[in-house]
TIMI-625142 format. One line per field, with one value per atom (N, C-alpha, C): residue number from 0; residue in one letter; x, y, z. Coordinates in pm, 1 decimal, always signed. Layout:
<atoms>
num = c(NUM,...)
residuo = c(a,...)
xx = c(X,...)
yy = c(Y,...)
zz = c(Z,...)
</atoms>
This chain:
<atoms>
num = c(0,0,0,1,1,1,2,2,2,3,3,3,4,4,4,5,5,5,6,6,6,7,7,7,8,8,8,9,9,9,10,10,10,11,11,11,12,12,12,13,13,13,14,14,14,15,15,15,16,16,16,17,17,17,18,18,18,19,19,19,20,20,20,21,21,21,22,22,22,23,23,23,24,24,24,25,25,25,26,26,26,27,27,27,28,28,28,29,29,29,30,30,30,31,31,31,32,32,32,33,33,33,34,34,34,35,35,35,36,36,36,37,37,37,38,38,38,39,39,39,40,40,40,41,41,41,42,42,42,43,43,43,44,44,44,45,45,45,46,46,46,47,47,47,48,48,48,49,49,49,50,50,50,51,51,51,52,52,52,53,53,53,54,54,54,55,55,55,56,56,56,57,57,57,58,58,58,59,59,59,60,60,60,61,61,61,62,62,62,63,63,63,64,64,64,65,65,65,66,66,66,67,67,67,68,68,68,69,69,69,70,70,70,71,71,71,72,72,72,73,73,73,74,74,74,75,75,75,76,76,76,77,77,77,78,78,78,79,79,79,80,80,80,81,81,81,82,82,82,83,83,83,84,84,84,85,85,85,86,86,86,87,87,87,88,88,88,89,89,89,90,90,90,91,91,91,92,92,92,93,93,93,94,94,94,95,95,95,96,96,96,97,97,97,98,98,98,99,99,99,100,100,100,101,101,101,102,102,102,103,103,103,104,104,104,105,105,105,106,106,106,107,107,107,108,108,108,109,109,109,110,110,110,111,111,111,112,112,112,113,113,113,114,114,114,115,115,115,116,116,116,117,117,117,118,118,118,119,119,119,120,120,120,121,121,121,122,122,122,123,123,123,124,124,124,125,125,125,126,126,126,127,127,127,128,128,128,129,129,129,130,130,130,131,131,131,132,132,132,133,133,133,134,134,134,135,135,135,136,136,136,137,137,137,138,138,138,139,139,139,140,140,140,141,141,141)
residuo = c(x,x,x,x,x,x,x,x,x,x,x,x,x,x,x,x,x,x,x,x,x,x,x,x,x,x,x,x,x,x,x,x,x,x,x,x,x,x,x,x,x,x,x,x,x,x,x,x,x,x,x,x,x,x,x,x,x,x,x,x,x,x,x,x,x,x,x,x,x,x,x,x,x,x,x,x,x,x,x,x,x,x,x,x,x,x,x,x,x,x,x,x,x,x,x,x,x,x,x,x,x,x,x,x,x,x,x,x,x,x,x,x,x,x,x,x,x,x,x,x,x,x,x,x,x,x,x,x,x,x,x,x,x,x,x,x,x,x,x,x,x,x,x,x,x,x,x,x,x,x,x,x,x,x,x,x,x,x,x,x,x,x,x,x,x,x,x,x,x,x,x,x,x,x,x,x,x,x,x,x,x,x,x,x,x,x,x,x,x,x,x,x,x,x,x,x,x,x,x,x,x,x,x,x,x,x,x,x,x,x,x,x,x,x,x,x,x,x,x,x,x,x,x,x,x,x,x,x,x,x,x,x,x,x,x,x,x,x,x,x,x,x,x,x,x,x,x,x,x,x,x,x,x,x,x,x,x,x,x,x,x,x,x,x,x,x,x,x,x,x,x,x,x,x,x,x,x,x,x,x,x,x,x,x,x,x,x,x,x,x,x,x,x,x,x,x,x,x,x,x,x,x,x,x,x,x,x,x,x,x,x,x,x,x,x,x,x,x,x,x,x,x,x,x,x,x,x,x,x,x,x,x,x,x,x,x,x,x,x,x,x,x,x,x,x,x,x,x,x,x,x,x,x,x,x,x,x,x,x,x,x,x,x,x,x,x,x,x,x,x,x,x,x,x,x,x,x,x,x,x,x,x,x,x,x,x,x,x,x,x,x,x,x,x,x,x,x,x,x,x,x,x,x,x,x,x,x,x,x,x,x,x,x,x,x,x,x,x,x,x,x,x,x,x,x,x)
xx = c(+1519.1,+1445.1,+1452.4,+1508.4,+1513.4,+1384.8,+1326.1,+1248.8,+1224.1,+1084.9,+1068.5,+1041.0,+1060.9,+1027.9,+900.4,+861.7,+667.5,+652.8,+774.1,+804.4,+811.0,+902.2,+921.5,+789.1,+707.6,+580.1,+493.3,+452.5,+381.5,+427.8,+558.1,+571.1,+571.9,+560.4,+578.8,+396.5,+311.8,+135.6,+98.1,+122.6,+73.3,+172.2,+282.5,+312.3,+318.2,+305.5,+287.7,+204.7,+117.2,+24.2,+108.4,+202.9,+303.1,+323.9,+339.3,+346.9,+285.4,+137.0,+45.7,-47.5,-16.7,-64.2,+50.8,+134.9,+209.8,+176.3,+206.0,+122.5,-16.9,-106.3,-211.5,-254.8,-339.6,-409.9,-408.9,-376.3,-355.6,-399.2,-512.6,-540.8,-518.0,-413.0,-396.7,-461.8,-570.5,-543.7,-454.2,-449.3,-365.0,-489.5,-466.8,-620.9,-546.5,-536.8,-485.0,-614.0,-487.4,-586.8,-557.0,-625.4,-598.8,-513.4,-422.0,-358.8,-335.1,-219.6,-189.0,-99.0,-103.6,-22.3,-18.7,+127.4,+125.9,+194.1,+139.5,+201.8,+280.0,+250.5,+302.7,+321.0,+440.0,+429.2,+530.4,+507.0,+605.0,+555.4,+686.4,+656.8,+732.2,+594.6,+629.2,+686.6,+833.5,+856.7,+787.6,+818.8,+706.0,+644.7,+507.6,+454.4,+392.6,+392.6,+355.7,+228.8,+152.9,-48.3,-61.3,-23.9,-91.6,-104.2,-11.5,-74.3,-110.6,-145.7,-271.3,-395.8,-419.9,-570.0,-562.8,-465.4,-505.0,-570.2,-512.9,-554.3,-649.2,-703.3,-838.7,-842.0,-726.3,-655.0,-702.3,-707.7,-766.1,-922.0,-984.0,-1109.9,-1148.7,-1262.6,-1296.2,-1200.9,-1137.8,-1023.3,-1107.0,-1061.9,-1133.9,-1112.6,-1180.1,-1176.7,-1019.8,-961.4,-781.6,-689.5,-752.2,-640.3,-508.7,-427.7,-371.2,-271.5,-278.7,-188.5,-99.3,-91.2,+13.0,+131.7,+285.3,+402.6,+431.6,+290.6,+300.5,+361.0,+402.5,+425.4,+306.8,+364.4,+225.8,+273.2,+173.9,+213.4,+63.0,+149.9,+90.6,+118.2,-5.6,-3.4,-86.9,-91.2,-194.5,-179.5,-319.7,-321.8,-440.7,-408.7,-511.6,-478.0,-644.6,-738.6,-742.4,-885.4,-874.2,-931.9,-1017.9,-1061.6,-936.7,-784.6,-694.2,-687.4,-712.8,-675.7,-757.9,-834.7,-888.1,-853.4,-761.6,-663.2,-541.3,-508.0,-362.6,-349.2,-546.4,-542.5,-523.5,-554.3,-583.9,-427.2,-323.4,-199.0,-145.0,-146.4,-131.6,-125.5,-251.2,-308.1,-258.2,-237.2,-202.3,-12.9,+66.2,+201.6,+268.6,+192.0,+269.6,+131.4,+171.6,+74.6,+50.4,-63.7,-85.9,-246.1,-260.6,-410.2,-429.0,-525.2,-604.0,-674.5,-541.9,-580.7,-753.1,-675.7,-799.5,-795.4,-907.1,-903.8,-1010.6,-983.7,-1054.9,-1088.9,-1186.8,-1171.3,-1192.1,-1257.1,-1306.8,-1162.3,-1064.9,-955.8,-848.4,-815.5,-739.8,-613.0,-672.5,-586.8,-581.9,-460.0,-456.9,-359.3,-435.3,-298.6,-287.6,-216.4,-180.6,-86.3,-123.3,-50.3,+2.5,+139.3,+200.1,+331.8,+408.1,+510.9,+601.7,+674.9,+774.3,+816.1,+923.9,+948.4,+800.6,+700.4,+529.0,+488.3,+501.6,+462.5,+586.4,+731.7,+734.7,+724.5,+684.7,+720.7,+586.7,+501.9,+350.4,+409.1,+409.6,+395.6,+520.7,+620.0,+712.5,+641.0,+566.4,+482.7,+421.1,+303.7,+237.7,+272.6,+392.5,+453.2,+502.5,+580.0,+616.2,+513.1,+382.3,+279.3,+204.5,+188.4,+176.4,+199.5,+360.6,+476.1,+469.8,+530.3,+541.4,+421.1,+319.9,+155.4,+80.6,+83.5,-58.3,+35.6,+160.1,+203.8,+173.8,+176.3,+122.7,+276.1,+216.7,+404.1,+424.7,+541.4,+535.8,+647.3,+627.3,+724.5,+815.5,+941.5,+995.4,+944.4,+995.5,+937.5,+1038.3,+976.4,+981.5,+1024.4,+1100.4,+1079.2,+1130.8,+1041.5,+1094.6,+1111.9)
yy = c(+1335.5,+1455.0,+1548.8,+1670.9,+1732.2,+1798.1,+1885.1,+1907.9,+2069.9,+2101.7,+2227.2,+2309.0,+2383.8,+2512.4,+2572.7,+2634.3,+2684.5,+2766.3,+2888.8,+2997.9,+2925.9,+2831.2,+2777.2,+2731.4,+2623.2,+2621.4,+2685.8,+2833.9,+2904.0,+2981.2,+3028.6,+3109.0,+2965.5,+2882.4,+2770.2,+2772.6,+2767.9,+2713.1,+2875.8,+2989.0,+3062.7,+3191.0,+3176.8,+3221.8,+3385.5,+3448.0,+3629.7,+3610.1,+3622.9,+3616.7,+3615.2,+3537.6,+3565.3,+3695.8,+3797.4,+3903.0,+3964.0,+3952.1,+4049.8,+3964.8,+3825.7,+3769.9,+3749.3,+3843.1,+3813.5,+3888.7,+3832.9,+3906.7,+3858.7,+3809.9,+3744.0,+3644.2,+3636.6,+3478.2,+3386.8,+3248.7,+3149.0,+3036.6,+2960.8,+2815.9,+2742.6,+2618.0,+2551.1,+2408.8,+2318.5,+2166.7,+2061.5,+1993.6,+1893.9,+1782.2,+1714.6,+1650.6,+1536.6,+1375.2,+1329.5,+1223.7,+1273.1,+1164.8,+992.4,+929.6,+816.9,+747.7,+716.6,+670.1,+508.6,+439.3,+300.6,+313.4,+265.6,+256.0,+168.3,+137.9,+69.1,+163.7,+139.0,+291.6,+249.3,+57.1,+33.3,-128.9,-134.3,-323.4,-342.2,-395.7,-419.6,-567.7,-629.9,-780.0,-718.2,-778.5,-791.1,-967.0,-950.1,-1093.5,-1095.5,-1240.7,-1292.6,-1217.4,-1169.4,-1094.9,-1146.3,-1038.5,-1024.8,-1060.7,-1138.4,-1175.8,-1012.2,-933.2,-751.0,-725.1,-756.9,-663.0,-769.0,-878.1,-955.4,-935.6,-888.9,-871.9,-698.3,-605.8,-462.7,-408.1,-550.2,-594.4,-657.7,-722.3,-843.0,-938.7,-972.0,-1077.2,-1227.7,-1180.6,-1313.4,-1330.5,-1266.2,-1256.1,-1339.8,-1413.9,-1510.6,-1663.5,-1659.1,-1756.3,-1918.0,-2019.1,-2152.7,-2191.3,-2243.5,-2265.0,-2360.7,-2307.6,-2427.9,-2358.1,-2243.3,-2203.6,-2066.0,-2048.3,-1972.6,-1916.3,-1820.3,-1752.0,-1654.3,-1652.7,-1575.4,-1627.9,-1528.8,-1550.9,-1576.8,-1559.4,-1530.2,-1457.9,-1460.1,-1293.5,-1244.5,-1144.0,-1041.5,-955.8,-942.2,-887.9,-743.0,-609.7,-554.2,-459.8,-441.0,-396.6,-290.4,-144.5,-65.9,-61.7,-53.7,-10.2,+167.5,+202.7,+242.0,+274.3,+232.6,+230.6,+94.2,+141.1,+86.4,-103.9,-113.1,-254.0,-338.2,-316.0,-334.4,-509.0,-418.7,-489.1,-670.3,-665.2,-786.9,-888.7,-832.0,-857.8,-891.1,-849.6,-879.1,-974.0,-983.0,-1120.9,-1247.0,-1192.3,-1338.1,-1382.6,-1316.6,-1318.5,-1350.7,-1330.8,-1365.4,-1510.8,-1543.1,-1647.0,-1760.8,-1743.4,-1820.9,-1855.7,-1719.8,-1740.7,-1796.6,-1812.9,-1876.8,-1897.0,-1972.3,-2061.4,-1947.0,-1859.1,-1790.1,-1759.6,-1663.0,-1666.1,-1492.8,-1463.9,-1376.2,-1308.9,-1214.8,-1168.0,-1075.7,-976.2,-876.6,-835.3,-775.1,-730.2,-607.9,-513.8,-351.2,-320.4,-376.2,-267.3,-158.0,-99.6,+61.9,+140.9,+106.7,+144.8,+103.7,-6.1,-41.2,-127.7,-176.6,-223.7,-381.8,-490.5,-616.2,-659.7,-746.9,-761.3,-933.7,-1035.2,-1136.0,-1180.0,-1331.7,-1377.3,-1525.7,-1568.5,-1716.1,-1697.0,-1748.7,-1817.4,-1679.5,-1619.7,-1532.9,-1567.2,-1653.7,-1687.9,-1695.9,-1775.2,-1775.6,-1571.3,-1505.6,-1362.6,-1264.3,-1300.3,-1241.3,-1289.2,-1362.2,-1437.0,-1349.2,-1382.1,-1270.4,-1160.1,-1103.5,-954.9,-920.5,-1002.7,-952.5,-967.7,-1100.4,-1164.3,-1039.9,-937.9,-905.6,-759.2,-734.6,-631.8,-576.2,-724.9,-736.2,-757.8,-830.3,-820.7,-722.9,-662.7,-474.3,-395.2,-371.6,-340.1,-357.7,-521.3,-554.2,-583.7,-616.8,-654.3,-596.4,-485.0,-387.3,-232.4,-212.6,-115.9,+11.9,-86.7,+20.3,+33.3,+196.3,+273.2,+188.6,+92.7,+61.6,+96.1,+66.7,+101.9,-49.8,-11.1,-122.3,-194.0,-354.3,-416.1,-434.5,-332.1,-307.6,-432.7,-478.8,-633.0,-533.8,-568.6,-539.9,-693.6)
zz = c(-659.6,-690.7,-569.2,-570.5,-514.9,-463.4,-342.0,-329.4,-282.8,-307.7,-359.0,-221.1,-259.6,-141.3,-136.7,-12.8,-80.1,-178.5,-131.2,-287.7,-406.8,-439.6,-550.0,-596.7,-501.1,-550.3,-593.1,-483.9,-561.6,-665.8,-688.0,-847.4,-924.0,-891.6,-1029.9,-1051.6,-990.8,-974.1,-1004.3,-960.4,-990.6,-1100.1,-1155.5,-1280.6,-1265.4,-1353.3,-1309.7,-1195.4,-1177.2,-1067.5,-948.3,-927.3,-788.2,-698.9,-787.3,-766.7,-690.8,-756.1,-704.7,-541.2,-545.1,-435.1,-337.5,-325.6,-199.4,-85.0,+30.7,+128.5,+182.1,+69.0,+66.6,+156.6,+190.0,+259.4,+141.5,+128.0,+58.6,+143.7,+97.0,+148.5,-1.0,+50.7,-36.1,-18.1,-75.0,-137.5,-131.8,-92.7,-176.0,-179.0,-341.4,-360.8,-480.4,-393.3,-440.3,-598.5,-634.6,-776.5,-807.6,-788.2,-794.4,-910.0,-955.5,-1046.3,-1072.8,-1115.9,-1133.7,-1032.3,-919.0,-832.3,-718.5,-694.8,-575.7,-478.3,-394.2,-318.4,-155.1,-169.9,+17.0,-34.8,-9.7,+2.1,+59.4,+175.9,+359.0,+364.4,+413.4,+534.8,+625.6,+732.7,+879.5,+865.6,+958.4,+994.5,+1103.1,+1142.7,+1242.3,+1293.8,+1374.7,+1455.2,+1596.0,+1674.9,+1826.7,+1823.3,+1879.7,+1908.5,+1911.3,+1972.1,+1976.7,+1798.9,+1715.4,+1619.1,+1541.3,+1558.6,+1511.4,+1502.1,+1663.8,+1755.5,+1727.3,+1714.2,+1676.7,+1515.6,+1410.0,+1336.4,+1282.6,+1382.5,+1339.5,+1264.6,+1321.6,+1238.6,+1258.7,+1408.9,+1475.0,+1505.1,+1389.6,+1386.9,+1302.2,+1306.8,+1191.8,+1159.5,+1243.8,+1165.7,+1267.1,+1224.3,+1266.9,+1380.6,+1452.2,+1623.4,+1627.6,+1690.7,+1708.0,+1637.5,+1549.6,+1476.3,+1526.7,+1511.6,+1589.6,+1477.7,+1442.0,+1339.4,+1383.3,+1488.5,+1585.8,+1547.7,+1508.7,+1496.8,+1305.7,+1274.4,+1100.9,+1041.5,+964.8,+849.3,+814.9,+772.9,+742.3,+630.6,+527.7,+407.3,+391.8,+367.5,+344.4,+228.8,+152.9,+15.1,+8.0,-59.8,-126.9,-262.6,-303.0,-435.1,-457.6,-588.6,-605.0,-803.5,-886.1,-801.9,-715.4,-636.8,-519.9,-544.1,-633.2,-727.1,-747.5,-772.8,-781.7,-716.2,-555.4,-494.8,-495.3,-562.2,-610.7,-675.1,-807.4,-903.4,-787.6,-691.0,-633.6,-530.2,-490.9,-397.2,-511.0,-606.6,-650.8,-710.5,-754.3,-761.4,-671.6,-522.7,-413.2,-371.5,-421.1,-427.3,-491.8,-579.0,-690.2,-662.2,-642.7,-624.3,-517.5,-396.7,-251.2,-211.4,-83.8,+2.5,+114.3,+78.6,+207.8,+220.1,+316.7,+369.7,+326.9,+296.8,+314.9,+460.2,+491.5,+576.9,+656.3,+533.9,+496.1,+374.8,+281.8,+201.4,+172.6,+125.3,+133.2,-3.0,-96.6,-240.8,-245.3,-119.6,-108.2,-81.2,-2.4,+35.7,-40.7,-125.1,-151.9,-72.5,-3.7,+122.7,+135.1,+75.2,+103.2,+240.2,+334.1,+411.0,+415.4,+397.4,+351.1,+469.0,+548.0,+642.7,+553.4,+669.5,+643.6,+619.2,+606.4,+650.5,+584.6,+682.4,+599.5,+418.4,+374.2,+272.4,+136.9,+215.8,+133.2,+115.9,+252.6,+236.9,+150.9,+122.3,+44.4,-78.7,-95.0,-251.4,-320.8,-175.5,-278.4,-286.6,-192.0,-220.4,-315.3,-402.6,-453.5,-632.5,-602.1,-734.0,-734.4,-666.2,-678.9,-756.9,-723.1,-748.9,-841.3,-883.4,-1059.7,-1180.4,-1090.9,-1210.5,-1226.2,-1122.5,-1172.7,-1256.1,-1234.8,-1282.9,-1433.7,-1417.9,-1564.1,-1640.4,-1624.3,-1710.0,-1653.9,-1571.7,-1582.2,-1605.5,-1595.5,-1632.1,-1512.2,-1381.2,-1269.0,-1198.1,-1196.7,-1070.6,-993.9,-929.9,-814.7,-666.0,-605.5,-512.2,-455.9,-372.8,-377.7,-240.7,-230.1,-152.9,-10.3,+80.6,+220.2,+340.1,+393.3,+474.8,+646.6,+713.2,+875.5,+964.7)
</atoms>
């Protein structure tokens, strides 16, 4: 998809009207609407202790435990409840942990074993997709 120019935008949003508002002061919006969407799904291979701990990753987790050098799976949804439905898919499809989870934001992030983090986030993607009928985007690996 090619992409638009500001002219193109405004004679496309404002129609005759173009005309007579050129020259004009114009403040524009952009005001996103929440839809069926997945809008981010990345694995980090292994990771550095820094973006564990910039993360809070290593917050809460059991005295001995050390999840440093994990994968890391990160997902958005919106709406943002979504993301409830995608831990538990998560859950269910590979052996991983629950990093964090956001229903206000829409934000899952999912640690464990590279091969375990993408298998979710690829499960999670297709059951979107294919049985909730949500947009998705493709699955990201760094």
């Amino acid at each position: 998809m090619a992409q638009m120019t500001k002219k193109e935008l405004l004679e496309k949003i404002f129609h005759e009207d173009y005309e007579n508002l050129k020259g004009k002061k114009l403040r524009m919006t952009r005001v996103r609407v929440p839809g069926k969407e997945v809008c981010l799904a990345h694995v980090l291979s292994p990771s550095d202790a820094c973006i564990y701990q910039n993360l809070g990753l290593h917050i809460g987790v059991h005295e001995g435990e050390d999840h440093t050098g994990e994968s890391i799976g990160l997902i958005r949804f919106t709406p943002w409840e979504a993301v409830v439905v995608a831990a538990d898919v998560a859950m269910k499809s590979a052996d991983i942990q629950i990093g964090f989870m956001d229903r206000f934001c829409g934000s899952l992030i999912i640690t464990g074993g590279l091969s375990q983090v993408q298998t979710a986030v690829e499960e999670v993607v297709r059951f979107f997709s294919e049985e909730l009928g949500f947009k998705t985007c493709a699955v990201h690996k760094s």
